[in-house]
Backbone as CSV, one residue per row, in Angstrom:
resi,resn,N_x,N_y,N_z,CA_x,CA_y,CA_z,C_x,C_y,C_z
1,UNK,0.824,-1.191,0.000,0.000,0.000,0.000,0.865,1.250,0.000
2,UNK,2.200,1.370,1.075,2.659,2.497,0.440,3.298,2.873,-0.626
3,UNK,3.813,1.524,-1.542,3.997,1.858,-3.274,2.950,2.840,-3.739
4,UNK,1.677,2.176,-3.163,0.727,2.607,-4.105,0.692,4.148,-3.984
5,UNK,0.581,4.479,-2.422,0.212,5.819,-1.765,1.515,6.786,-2.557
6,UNK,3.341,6.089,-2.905,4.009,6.959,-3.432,3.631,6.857,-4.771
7,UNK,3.328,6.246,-5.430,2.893,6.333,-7.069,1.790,7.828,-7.767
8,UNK,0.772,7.108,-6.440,-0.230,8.389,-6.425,0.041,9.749,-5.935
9,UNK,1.291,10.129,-5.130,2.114,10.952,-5.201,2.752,11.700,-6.189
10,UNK,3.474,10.491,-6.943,4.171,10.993,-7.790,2.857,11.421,-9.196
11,UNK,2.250,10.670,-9.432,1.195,11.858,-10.575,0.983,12.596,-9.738
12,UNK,0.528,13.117,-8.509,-0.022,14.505,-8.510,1.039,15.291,-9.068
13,UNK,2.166,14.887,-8.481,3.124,16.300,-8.964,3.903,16.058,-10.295
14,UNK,3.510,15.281,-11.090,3.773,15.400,-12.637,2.650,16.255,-13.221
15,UNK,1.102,15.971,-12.628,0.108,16.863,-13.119,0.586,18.754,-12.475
16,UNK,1.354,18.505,-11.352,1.569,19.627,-10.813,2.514,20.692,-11.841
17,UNK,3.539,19.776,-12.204,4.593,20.072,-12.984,4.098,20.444,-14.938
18,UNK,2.949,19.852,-14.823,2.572,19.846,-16.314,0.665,20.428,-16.169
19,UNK,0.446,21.831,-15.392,-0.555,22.775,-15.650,-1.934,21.860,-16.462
20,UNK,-1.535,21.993,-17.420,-2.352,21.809,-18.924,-3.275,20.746,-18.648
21,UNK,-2.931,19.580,-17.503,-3.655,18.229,-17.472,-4.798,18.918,-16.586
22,UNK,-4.500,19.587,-15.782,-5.653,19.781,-14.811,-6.907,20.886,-15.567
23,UNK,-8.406,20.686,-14.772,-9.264,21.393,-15.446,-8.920,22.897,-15.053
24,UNK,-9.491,23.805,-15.713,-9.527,25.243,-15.655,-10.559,25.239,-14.114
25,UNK,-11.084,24.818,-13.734,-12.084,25.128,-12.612,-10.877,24.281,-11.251
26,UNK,-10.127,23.662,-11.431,-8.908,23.286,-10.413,-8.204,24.697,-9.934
27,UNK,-8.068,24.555,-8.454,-7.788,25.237,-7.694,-6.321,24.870,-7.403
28,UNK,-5.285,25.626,-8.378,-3.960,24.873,-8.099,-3.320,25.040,-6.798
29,UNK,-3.298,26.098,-6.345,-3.101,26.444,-4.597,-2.959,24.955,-3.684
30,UNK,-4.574,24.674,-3.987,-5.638,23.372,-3.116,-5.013,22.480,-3.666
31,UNK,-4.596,22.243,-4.615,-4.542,20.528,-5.216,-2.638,20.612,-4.854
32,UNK,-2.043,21.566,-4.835,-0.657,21.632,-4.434,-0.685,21.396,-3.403
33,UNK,-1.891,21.909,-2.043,-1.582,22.013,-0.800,-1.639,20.423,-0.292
34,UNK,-2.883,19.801,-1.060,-3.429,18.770,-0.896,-2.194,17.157,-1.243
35,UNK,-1.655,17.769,-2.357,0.048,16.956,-2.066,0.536,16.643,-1.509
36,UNK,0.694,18.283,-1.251,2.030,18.343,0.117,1.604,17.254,1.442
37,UNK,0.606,17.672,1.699,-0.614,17.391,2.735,0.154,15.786,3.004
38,UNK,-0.734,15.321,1.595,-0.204,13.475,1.861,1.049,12.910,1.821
39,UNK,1.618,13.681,1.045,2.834,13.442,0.986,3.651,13.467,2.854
40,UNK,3.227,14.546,3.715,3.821,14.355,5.075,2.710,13.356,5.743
41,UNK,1.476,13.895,5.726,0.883,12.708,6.945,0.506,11.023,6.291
42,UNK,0.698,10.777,5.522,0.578,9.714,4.699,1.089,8.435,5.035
43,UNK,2.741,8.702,5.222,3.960,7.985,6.083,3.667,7.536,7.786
44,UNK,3.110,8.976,8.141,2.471,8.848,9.296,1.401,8.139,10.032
45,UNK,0.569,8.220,8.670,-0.691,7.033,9.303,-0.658,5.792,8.790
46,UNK,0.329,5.279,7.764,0.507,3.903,7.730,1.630,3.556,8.691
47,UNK,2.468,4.137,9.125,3.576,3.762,10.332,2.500,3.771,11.738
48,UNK,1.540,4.242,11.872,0.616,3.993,12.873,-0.221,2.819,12.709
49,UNK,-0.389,2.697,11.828,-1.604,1.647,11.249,-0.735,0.023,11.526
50,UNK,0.587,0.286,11.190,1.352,-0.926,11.632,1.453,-1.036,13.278
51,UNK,2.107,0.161,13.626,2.168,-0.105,15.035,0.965,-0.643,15.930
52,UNK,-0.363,0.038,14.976,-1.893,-0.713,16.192,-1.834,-2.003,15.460
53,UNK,-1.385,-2.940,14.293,-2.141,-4.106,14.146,-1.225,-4.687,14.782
54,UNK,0.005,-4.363,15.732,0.333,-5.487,16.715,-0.501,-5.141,18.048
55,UNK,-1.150,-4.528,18.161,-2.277,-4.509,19.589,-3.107,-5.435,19.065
């Protein structure tokens, strides 16, 4: 799952890097912030998610 979670990472910020894919009604600010976003807590809640399935 976190392949997957960095894959889906990495298109956002190829769409980030290449404008043109996203619609005109996209809020690039939001969809940059929204990256960033997963990109830090992302790591965070699957390194948690391991630590509770040994409880």
């Amino acid at each position: 799952m976190a392949l997957m979670a960095v894959s889906f990472t990495l298109m956002r910020w190829y769409v980030l890097r290449n404008p043109g894919l996203l619609e005109e009604t996209t809020d690039v600010r939001l969809f940059r912030k929204g990256t960033i976003l997963s990109l830090i807590f992302g790591p965070m809640l699957y390194l948690a998610g391991i630590a509770f399935s040994w409880i």
